[in-house]
C-alpha positions in Angstrom: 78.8 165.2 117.8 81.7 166.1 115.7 81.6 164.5 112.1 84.4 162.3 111.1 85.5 163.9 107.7 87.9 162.2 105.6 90.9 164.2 103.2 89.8 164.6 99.9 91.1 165.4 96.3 89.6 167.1 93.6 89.9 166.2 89.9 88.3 168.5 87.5 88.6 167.1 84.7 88.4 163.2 84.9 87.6 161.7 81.6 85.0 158.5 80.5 85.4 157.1 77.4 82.2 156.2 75.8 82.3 152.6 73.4 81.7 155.2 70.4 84.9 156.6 71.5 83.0 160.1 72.6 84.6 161.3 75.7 82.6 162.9 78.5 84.2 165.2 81.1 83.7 164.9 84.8 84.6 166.2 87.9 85.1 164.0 90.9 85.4 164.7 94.9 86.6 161.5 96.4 88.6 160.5 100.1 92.4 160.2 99.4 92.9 156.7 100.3 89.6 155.3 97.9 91.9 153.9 95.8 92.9 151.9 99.2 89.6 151.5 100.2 87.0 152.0 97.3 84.2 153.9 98.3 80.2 153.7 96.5 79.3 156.5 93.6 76.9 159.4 93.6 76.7 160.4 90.4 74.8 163.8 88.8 74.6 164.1 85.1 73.3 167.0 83.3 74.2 169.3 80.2 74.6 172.1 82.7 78.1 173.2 82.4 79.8 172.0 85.4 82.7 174.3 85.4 80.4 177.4 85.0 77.4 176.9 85.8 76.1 174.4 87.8 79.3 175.1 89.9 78.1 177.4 93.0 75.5 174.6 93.8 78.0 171.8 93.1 80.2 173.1 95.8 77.9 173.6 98.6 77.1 169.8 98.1 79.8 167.2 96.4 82.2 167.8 98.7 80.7 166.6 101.8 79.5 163.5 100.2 83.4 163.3 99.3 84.4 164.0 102.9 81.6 161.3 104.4 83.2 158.4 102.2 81.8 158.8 98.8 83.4 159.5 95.0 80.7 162.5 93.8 80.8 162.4 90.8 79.7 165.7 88.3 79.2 164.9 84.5 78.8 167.3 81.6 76.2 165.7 79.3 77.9 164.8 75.7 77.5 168.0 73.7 77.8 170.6 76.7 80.8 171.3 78.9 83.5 170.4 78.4 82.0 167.2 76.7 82.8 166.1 73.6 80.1 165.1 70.8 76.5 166.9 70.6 73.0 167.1 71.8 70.0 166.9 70.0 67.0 166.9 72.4 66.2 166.6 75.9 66.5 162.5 77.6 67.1 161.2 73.9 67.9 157.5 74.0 71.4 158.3 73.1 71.9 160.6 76.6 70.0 157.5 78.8 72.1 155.1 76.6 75.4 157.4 77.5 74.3 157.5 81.4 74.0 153.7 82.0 77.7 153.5 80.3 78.9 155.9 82.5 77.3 153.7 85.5 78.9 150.9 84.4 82.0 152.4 83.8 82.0 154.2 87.0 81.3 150.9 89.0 84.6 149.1 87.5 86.8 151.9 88.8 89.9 150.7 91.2 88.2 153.5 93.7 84.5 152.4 93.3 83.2 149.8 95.6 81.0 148.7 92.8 77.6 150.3 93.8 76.3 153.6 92.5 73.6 156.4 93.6 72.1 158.8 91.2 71.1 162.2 91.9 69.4 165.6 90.1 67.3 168.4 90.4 65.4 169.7 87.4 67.0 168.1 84.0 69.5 165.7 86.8 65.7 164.8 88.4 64.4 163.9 86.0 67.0 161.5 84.0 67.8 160.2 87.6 64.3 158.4 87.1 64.6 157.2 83.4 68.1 155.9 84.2 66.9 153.8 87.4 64.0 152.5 84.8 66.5 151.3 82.7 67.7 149.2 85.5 71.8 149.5 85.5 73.0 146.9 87.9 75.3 148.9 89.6 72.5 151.8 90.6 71.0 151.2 93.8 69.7 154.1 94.6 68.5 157.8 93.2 67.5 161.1 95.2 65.4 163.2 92.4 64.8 167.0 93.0 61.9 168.9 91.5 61.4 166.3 88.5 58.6 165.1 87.0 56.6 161.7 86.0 54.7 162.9 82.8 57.0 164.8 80.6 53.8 165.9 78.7 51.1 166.6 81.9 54.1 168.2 84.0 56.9 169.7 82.3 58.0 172.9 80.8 55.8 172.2 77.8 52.4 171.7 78.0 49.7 171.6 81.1 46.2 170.2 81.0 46.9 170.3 77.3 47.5 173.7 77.2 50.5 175.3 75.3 53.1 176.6 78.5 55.0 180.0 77.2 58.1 178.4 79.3 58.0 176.0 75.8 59.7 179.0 74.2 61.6 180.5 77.3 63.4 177.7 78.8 63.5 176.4 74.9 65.3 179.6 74.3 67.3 178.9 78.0 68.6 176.2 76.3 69.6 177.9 73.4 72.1 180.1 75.3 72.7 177.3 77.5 74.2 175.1 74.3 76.3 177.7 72.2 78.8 178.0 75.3 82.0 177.1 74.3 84.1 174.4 76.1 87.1 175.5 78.4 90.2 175.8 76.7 92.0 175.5 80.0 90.5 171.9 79.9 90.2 170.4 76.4 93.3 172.5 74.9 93.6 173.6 71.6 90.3 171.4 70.0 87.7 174.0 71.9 87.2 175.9 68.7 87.1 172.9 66.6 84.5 172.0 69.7 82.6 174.9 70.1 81.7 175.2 65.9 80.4 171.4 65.7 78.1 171.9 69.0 76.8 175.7 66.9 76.2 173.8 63.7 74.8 171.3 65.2 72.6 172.9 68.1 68.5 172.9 67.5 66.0 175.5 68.4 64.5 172.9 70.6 60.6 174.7 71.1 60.5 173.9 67.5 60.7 170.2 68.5 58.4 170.0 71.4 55.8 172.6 69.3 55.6 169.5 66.7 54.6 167.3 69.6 51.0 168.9 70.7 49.3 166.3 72.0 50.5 163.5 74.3 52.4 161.0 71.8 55.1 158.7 72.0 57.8 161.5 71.9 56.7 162.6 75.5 55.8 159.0 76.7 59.5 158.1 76.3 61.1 159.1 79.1 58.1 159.3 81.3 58.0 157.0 83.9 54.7 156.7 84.8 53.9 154.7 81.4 55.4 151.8 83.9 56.5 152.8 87.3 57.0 149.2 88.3 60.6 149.5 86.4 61.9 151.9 88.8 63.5 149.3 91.1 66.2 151.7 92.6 65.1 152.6 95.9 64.4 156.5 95.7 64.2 159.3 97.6 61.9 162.1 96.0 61.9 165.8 96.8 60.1 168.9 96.0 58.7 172.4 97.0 55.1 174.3 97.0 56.8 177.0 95.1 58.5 175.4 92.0 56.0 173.8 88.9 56.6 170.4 90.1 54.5 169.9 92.4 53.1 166.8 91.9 55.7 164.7 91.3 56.2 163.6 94.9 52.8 162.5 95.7 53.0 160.6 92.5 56.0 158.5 92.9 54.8 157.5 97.2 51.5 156.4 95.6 52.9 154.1 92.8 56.6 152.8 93.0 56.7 149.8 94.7 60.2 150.0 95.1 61.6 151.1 98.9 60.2 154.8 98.5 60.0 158.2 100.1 58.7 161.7 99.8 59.4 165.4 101.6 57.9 168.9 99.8 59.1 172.0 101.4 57.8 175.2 100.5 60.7 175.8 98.4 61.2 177.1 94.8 63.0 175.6 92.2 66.3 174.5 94.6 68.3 172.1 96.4 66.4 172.5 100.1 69.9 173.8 102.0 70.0 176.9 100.4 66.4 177.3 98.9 64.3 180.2 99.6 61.7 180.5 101.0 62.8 179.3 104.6 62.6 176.9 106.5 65.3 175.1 104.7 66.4 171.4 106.3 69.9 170.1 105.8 69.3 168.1 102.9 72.8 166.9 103.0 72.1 165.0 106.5 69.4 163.4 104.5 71.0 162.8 101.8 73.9 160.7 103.5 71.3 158.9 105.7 69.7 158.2 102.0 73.2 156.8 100.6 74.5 155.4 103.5 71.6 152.9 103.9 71.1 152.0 100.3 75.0 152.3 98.9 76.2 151.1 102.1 74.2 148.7 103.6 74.0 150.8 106.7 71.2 151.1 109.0 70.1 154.7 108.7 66.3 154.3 110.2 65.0 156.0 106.4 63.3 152.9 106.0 61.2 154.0 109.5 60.5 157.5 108.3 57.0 158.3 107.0 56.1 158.0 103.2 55.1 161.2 102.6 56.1 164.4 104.3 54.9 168.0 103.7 55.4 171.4 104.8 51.9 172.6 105.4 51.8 176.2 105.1 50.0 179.4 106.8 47.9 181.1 104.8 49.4 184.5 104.3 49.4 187.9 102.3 50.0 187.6 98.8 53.8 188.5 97.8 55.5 187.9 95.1 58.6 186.6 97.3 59.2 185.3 100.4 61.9 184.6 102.7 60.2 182.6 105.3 56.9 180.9 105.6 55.1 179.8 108.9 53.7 176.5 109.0 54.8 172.8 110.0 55.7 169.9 108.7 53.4 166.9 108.9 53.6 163.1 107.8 51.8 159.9 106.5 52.3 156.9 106.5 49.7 155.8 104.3 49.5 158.9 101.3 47.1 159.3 100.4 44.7 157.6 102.0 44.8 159.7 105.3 43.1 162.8 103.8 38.9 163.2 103.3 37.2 165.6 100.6 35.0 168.5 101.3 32.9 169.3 98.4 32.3 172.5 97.5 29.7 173.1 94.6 29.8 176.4 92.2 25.7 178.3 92.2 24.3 181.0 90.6 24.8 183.4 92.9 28.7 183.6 92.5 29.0 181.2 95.6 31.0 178.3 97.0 28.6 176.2 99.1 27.6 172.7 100.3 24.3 172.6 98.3 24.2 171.5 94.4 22.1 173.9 92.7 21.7 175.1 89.4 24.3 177.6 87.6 23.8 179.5 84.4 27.3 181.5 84.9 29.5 183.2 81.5 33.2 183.4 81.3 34.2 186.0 78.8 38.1 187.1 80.6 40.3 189.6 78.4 43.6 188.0 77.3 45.5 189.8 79.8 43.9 188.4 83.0 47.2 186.3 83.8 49.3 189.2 84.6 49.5 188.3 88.0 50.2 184.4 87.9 54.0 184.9 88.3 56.7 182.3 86.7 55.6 179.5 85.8 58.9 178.1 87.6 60.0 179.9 89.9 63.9 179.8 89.7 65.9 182.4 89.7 64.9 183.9 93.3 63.6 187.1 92.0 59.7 188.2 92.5 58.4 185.6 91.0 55.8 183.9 93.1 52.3 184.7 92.1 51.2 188.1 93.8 47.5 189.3 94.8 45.1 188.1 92.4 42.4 190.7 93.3 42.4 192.0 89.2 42.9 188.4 88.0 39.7 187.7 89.9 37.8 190.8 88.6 38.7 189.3 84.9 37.4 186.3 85.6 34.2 184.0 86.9 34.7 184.0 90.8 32.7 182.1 93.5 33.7 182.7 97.5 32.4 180.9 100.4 31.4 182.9 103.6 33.5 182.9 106.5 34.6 179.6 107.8 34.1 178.7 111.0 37.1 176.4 111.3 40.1 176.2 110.0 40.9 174.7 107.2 44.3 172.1 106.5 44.3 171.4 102.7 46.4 168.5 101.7 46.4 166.9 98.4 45.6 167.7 95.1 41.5 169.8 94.7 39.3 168.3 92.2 37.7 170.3 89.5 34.5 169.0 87.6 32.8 171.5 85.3 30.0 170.8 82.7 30.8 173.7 80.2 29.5 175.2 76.8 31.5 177.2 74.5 30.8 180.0 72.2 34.2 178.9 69.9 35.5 175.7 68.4 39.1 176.5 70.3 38.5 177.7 74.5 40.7 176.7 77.1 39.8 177.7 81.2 42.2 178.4 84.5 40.9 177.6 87.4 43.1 178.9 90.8 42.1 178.5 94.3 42.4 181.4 96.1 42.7 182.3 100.1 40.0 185.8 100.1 41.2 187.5 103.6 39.5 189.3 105.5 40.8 193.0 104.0 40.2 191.4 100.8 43.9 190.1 99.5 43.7 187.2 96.9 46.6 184.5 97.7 46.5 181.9 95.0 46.6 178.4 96.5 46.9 176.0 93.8 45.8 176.1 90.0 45.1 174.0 87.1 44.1 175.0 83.1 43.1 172.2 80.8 42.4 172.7 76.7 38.9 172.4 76.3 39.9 170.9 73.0 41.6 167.5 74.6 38.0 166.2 76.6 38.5 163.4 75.0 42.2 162.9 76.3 45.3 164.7 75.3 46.5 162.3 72.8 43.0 162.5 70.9 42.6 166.1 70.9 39.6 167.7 68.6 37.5 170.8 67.4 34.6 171.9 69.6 31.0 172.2 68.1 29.9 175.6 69.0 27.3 175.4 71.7 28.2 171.9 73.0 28.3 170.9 76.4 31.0 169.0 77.5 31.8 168.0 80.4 35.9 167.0 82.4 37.5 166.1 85.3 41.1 167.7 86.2 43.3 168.1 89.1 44.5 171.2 90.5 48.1 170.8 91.5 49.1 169.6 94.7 49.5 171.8 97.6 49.7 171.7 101.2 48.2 174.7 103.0 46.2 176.5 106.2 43.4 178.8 106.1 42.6 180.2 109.5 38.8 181.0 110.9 36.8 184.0 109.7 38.6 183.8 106.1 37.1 182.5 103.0 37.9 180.3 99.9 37.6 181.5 96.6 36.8 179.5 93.0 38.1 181.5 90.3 37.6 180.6 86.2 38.8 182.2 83.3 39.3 181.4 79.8 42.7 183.1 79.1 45.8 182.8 81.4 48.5 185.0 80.1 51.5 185.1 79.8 51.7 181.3 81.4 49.2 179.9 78.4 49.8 181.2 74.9 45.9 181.5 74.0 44.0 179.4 71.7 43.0 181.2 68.3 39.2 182.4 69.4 37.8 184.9 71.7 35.4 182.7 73.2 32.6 183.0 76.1 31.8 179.8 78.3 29.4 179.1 80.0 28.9 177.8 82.9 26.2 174.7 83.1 27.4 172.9 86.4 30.7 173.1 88.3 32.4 171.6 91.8 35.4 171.0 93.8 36.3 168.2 96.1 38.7 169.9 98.5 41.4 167.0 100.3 41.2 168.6 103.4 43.2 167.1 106.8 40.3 166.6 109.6 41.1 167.5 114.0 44.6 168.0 114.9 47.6 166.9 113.0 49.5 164.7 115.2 52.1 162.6 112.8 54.9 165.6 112.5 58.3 165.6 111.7 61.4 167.2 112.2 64.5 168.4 110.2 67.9 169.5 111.4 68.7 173.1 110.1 70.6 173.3 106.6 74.2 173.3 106.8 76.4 173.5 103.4 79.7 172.9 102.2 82.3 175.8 101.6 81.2 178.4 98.9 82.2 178.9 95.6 85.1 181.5 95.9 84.9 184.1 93.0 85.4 188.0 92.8 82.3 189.8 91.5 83.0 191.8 88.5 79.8 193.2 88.4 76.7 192.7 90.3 73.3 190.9 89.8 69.9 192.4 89.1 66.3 191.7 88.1 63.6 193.6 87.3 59.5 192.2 86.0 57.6 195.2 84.7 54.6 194.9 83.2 53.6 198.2 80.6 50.1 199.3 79.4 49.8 201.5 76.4 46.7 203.6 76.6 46.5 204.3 72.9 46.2 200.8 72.2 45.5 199.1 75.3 48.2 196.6 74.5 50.2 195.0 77.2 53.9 193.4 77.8 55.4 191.6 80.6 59.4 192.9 80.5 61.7 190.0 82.6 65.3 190.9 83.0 67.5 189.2 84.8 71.3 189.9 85.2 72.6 187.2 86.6 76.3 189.4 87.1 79.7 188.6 86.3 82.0 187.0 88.4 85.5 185.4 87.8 86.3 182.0 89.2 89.0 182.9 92.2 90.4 179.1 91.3 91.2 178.5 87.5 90.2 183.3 86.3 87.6 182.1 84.2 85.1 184.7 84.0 81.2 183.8 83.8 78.5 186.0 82.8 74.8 186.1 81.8 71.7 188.5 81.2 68.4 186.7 80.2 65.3 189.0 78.6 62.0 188.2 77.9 59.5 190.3 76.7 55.6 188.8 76.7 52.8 191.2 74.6 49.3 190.5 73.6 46.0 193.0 73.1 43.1 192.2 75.7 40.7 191.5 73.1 42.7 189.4 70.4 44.6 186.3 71.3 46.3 186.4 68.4 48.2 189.4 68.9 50.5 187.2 71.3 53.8 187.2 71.1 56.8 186.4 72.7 60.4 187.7 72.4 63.5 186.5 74.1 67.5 187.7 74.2 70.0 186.2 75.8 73.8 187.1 75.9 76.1 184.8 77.8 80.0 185.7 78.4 83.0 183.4 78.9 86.7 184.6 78.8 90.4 184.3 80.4 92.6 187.4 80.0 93.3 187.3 76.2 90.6 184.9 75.6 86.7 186.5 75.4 84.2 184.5 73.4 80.3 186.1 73.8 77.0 184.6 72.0 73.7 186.5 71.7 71.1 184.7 71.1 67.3 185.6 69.9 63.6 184.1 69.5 60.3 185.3 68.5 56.9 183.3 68.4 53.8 184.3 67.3 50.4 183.0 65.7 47.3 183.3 63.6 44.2 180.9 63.5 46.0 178.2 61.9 49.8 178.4 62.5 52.4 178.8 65.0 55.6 181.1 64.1 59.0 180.5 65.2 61.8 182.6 64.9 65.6 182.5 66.1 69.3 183.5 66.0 72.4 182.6 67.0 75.7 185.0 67.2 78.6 183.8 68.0 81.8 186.3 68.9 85.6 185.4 69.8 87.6 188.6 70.8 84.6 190.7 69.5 84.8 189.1 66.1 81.7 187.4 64.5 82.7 183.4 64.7 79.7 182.2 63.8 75.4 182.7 63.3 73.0 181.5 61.8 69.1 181.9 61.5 65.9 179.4 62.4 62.3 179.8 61.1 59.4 177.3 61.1 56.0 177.2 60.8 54.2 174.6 62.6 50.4 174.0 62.6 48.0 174.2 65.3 46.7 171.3 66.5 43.6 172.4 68.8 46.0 175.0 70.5 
């Protein structure tokens, strides 16, 4: 059936007026005649850049909510773009407070028919679900991408109480991110006058979050599952097997109360039209179904679809990319009460069985083992999906089950209970569930770590008494996939995770005293499937490439001193907007190095150059971090350089030292 696609115009600079008299830039794709007949809002907001670089994404989608009757609506966050003001953290009151203005704002224009969606994905996902808790009249609905419900338990930051490395290397993301000028093509002759307030004023964020160890009221602002019952907008939630949040989904069907509904691909961290790895689904269709119902008062039939659907994948060959997986998608109506545990207990014998017996088992991994847990977010669509975990699994406390003689659907979110006793007063454990086939390959299934440290709950973290047995509960993350007959599952433990954890201070052995895992397997044949109509997308962004994109992940052993480092580089190119010349360019670097037997020779290094310029006009920044640590401290280190036409406009230099707080 042929769609029914209205005219549209494009305004790339539309500005909102803030009651503090800060005005925010947006860019808007709305029908011609909406001034004639107004049309509802879908809104994104994020401190992205949405000239140059949230921009390739933006066109594939914005438009055809423009051409299916809807103002789409693209705002820079104050302090980014080409914003005025500045930003000091991540979802601080004053960028909520600045959102519902803009809501309200929006809703009163002469084209708006007075309702208003909110959308994201990532930073957009996630402020999409603290808006809608702050309950703006005019928002009726959100869709929220690969978000999260627990900034502290399921963000960049910290995991099971465990220090993430992505603290520093999105931290230092943003860093790059935030000393990009505005456009002089948009906000005239005041971008210098722009661009020197947002340097001045621009934190090393990691610094921040590093004072923040344990779960306080820093990361329960802004995390909606302190009270999920404000969330009365009725939302759509989406995510993928291969991105970090992975849990997020599951959460939000299980608790909002609110009309709500769920779909997890096996994406990474994208939009699902043009997310790897394949199938994609044409998000856009549901999308409009999503809008149209809730913005429109049309009947849609989202309302009939199931609560909860998931991709559940084959169980293949570890790689450390992939462009397609096999599998299905399957449905519930009632998530998650449709799914059983199998218990599977850890024994002395280095197996995974169905009897409880007694274990006496050691954990004593070198602070490499890690090497081979990929990103932590997989984003950028280079190799970076976890790859065989064969010489993680050599590092580490293992226990495999025998064949199985059916196969087996995993659904949900494993189980881990462990009764442990450590050697140090500082220990943290990984725990991954592998997929052992039959030649030997280690695919990693799921995972979880947790901070030995925080058994008494992350906001009440302490010291360990050497030789005491504790015992905790955590979950492994969600996942949704196959293991076929004749293959075998595989428990693997170890007390270092590098580079995704930075270590704790001590080289310490566990041991093992008693362990499980209660497995939410799918029982007989899977009847309640869905399906998706292939992805379809907007036009491209049009741009001429100037020079092309690369990546490379190395990781180098020094034989002298056994020493290792993780090199990422990724050159994300440099390409000149065919529309208004502006020429964008980027080149990230990370470098991740620690000694097997001393976690605190970690350190981690970053460098990232970004490029904007317009014939005559060039502007560059490089920016720098370095963190390291002894027993007691954490050490921060970074720099900021900022070049117009080659010549040094501005730098300056951040140290800190922040104490450890049973990391």
């Amino acid at each position: 059936m042929k769609e029914n696609l209205k005219k549209i115009k494009v305004d790339d600079n539309l500005g909102i007026i803030l009651s503090d008299g800060c005005r925010l830039s947006a860019r808007t794709w709305m029908p011609e005649n909406a001034y004639d007949s107004p049309v509802p809002v879908i809104l994104e907001y994020l401190p992205y850049r949405k000239r140059d670089g949230t921009i390739a994404r933006d066109e594939l989608t914005h438009p055809y909510f423009a051409k299916n009757g809807y103002a789409s609506v693209r705002v820079d966050i104050r302090g980014n773009g080409d914003s005025q003001g500045t930003m000091a953290d991540e979802y601080t009151p004053q960028e909520l407070s600045d959102a519902v203005e803009v809501i309200n704002w929006l809703a009163k224009q002469p084209w708006c028919s007075g309702t208003v969606g909110m959308m994201g994905i990532s930073w957009g996902g996630f402020n999409a679900l603290q808006v809608a808790a702050l309950q703006p009249k005019p928002l009726k609905a959100i869709i929220t991408l690969c978000s999260t419900v627990d900034r502290y338990a399921d963000d960049i930051h910290y995991k099971g109480g465990c220090l993430l490395n992505e603290n520093l290397g999105w931290g230092s993301t943003m860093w790059a991110y935030s000393s990009r000028p505005p456009d002089p093509d948009l906000v005239g002759d005041s971008w210098r006058d722009m661009w020197r307030e947002r340097l001045e004023a621009e934190p090393f964020l990691p610094i921040e979050w590093l004072k923040h160890q344990r779960r306080d009221d820093y990361w329960k602002h802004g995390s909606v599952c302190e009270d999920y019952s404000k969330i009365k907008a009725a939302t759509l939630a989406i995510g993928g097997w291969g991105d970090a949040y992975k849990n997020t989904v599951s959460h939000l069907v299980e608790n909002l109360s609110c009309p709500v509904k769920g779909i997890v691909g096996p994406w990474v961290h994208k939009y699902p039209h043009f997310a790897v790895p394949g199938p994609r689904i044409d998000f856009l269709h549901e999308a409009l179904r999503w809008w149209d119902r809730w913005l429109k008062n049309k009947n849609t039939g989202v309302e009939d679809d199931p609560a909860y659907t998931v991709y559940l994948m084959d169980g293949v060959k570890p790689k450390t990319s992939y462009k397609y997986r096999n599998g299905q998608w399957i449905s519930f109506q009632d998530w998650p009460k449709q799914s059983s545990n199998k218990t599977l207990y850890l024994n002395d014998k280095s197996e995974l069985a169905e009897e409880k017996t007694n274990i006496n088992k050691m954990i004593s991994s070198p602070q490499t083992c890690g090497l081979d847990s990929g990103e932590y977010c997989a984003i950028w669509l280079g190799p970076e999906l976890p790859g065989d975990q064969r010489i993680d699994d050599a590092q580490s406390a293992c226990f495999t089950t025998g064949e199985l003689s059916n196969q087996l659907d995993i659904v949900g979110a494993p189980k881990v209970k462990l009764k442990l006793k450590s050697s140090t007063c500082t220990a943290q454990i990984a725990v991954r569930l592998n997929h052992i086939h039959p030649d030997g390959a280690s695919t990693r299934i799921t995972y979880g770590v947790f901070n030995l440290g925080h058994v008494d709950g992350h906001d009440t973290p302490r010291r360990l008494q050497k030789g005491e047995t504790i015992s905790i509960v955590f979950d492994l993350d969600q996942i949704a996939y196959r293991i076929f007959k004749g293959h075998k599952i595989r428990l693997s433990i170890s007390n270092s995770y590098w580079p995704l954890l930075w270590p704790t201070p001590d080289k310490s052995e566990i041991e093992i005293v008693e362990g499980s895992i209660e497995i939410p397997v799918i029982n007989g044949s899977i009847e309640n499937t869905r399906n998706f109509l292939p992805e379809k997308t907007d036009e491209p962004w049009k741009t001429e490439t100037l020079r092309e994109a690369s990546n490379s992940r190395k990781i180098t052993r020094d034989i002298g001193s056994d020493g290792s480092i993780l090199e990422i580089i990724d050159d994300f190119g440099l390409v000149r907007d065919l529309k208004h010349d502006l020429e964008i360019g980027s080149i990230a670097r990370e470098w991740w190095s620690i000694h097997p037997d001393d976690p605190l020779s970690a350190e981690g290094k970053t460098h990232w150059t970004e490029e904007r310029s317009r014939g005559a006009w060039k502007t560059r920044t490089e920016t720098y971090a370095k963190m390291n640590s002894d027993a007691e401290n954490f050490y921060i280190y970074a720099k900021l350089e900022a070049y117009e036409n080659e010549i040094l406009f501005f730098e300056k230099e951040i140290s800190e030292t922040i104490s450890r707080d049973s990391h």
